[in-house]
MIPAZA-553604 format. One record per residue (C-alpha): residue number from 1; residue in one letter; chain; x, y, z. Coordinates in steps of 0.001 Angstrom, whole numbers. Layout:
MIPAZA-553604
n  res  chain  px  py  pz
NUM  A  A  X  Y  Z;
...
end
This chain:
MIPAZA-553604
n  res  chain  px  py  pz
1  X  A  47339  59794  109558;
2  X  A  49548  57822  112069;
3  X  A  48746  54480  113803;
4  X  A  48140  55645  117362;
5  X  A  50226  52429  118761;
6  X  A  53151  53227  116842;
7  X  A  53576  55794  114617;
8  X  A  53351  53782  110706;
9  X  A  50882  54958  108457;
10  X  A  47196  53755  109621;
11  X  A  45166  51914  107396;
12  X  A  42616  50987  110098;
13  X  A  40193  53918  111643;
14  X  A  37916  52937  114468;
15  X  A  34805  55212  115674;
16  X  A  32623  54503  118572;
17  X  A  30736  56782  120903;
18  X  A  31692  55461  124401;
19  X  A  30303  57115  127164;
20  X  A  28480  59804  125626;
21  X  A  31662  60688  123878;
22  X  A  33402  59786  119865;
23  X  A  36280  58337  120619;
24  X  A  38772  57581  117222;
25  X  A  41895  55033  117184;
26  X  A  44370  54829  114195;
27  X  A  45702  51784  113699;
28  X  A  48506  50288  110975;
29  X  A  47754  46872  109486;
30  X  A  49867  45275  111834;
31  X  A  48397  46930  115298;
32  X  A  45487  45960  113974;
33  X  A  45818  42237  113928;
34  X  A  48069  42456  117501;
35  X  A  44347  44058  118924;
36  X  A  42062  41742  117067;
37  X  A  40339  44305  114905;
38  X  A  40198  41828  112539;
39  X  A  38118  39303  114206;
40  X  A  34934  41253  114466;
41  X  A  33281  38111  117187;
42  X  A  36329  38669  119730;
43  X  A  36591  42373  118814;
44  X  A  35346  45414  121177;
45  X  A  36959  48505  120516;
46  X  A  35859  49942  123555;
47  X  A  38199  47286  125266;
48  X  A  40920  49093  123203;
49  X  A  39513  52463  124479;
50  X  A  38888  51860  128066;
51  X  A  42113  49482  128784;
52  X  A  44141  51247  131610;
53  X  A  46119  54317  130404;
54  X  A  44036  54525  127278;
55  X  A  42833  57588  125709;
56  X  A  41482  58370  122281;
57  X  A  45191  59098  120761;
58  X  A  46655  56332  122760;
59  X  A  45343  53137  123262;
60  X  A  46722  50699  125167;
61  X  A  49557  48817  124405;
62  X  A  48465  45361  125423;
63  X  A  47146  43566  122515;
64  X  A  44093  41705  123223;
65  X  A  43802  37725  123521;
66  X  A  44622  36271  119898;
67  X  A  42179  34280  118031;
68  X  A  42824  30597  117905;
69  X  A  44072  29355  114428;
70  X  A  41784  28239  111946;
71  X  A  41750  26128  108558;
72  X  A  40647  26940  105075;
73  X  A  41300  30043  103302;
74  X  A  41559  33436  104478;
75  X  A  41605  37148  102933;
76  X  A  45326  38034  102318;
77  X  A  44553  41722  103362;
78  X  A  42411  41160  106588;
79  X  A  43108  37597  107439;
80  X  A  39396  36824  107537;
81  X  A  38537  33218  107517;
82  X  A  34871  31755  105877;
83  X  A  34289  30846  109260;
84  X  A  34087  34433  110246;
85  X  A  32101  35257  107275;
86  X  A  29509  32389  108427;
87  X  A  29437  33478  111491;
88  X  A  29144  37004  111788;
89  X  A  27715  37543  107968;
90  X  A  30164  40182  106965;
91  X  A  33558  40861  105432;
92  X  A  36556  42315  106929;
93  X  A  37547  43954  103915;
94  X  A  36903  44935  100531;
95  X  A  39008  42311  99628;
96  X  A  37023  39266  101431;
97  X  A  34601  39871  98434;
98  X  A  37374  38163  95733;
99  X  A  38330  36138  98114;
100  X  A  35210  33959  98905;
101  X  A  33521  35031  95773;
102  X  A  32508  31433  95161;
103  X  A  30736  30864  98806;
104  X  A  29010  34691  98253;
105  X  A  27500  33725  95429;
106  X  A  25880  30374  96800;
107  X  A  24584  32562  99925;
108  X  A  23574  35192  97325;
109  X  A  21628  32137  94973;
110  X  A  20080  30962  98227;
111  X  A  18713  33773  99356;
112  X  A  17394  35010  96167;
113  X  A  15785  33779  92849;
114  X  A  19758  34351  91266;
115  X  A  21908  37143  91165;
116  X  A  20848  39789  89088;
117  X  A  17883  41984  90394;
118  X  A  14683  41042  89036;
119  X  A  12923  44003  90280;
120  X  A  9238  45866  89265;
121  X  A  10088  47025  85432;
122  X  A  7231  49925  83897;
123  X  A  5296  48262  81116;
124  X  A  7093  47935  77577;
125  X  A  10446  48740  79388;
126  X  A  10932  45365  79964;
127  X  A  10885  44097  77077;
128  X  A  13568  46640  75780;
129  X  A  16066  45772  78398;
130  X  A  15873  41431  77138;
131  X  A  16567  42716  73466;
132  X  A  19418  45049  74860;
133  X  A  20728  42042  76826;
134  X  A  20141  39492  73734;
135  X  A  21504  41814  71183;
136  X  A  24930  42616  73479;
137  X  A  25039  38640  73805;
138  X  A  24856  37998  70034;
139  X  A  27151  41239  69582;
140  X  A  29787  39330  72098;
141  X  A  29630  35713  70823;
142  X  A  30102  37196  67022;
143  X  A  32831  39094  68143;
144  X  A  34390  35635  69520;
145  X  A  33783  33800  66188;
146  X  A  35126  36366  64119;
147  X  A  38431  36007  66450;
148  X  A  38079  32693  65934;
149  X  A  37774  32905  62266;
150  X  A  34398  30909  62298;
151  X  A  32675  32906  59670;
152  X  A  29803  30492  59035;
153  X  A  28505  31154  63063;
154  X  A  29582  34839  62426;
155  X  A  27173  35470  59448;
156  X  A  24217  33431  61111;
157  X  A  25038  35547  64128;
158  X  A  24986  38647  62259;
159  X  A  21786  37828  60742;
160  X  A  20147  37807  64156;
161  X  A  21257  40895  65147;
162  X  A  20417  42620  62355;
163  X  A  16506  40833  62736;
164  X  A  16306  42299  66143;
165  X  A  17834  45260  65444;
166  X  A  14921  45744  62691;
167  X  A  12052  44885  65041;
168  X  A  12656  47051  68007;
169  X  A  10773  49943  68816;
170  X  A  13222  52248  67929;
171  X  A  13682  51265  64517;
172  X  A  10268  51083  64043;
173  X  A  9827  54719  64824;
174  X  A  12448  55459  62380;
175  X  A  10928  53834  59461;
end
């Protein structure tokens, strides 16, 4: 599909039901930014739609007012800021989740008890799923000290495995 403004290839596809009616724009990477589609505060797509000789496969031409400049980092794809993140708690693009990573996963800490879901777990069941976690974390770091040619930590490392390998339920059932 075309950008609707000028003809590249879109990467950008607004919907929004404006007067009872879908209305769809098109819009390259570079429209995009000239309209402020990527500042979702000073964004309405419905100004795009209903500016004066506008229509659904033609929007019009005048960009809307650009955003002031802003410091700190900013998504390479989208050109989101952190300040847009803070302010309108979203992301601009799949890419704004590598790019603030760090700040996400404060937010993400502070909202929750960490980042992993500690959900409801049946009985029994969750005691399987910490000796699948500690074996594949012994499995990992013996992996490492074998690369490392630190056979010592390797064998003691090995040795735990194999103990929980013996006392889980499934080798219990085998015996």
């Amino acid at each position: 599909m075309d950008c609707d403004k000028c003809g590249k290839p879109a990467k950008v596809h607004l919907t929004q039901l404006v007067g009872g009616q879908v209305k769809k724009i098109a819009l390259c990477n570079e429209c995009a930014k000239e309209s402020g589609v990527t500042d979702p505060a000073g964004f309405a797509l419905a100004d795009l739609l209903l500016a004066p000789g506008a229509s659904a496969s033609a929007p019009a031409s005048a960009p809307l007012a650009p955003r002031p400049p802003t410091s700190g980092r900013q998504c390479p794809e989208c050109g989101f800021t952190l300040e847009d993140l803070q302010r309108v708690r979203r992301f601009g693009c799949g890419t704004c989740y590598e790019t603030f990573r760090h700040e996400v996963d404060q937010m993400i800490r502070g909202m929750h008890k960490g980042p992993e879901h500690r959900g409801k777990v049946p009985d029994g069941l969750y005691e399987q799923q910490q000796r699948r976690q500690r074996l594949e974390e012994l499995r990992n770091r013996l992996e490492a000290a074998v690369e490392a040619e630190n056979y010592e930590e390797a064998a003691g490392l090995r040795d735990q495995i194999r103990e929980l390998e013996g006392s889980s339920p499934e080798a219990e059932k085998q015996s």
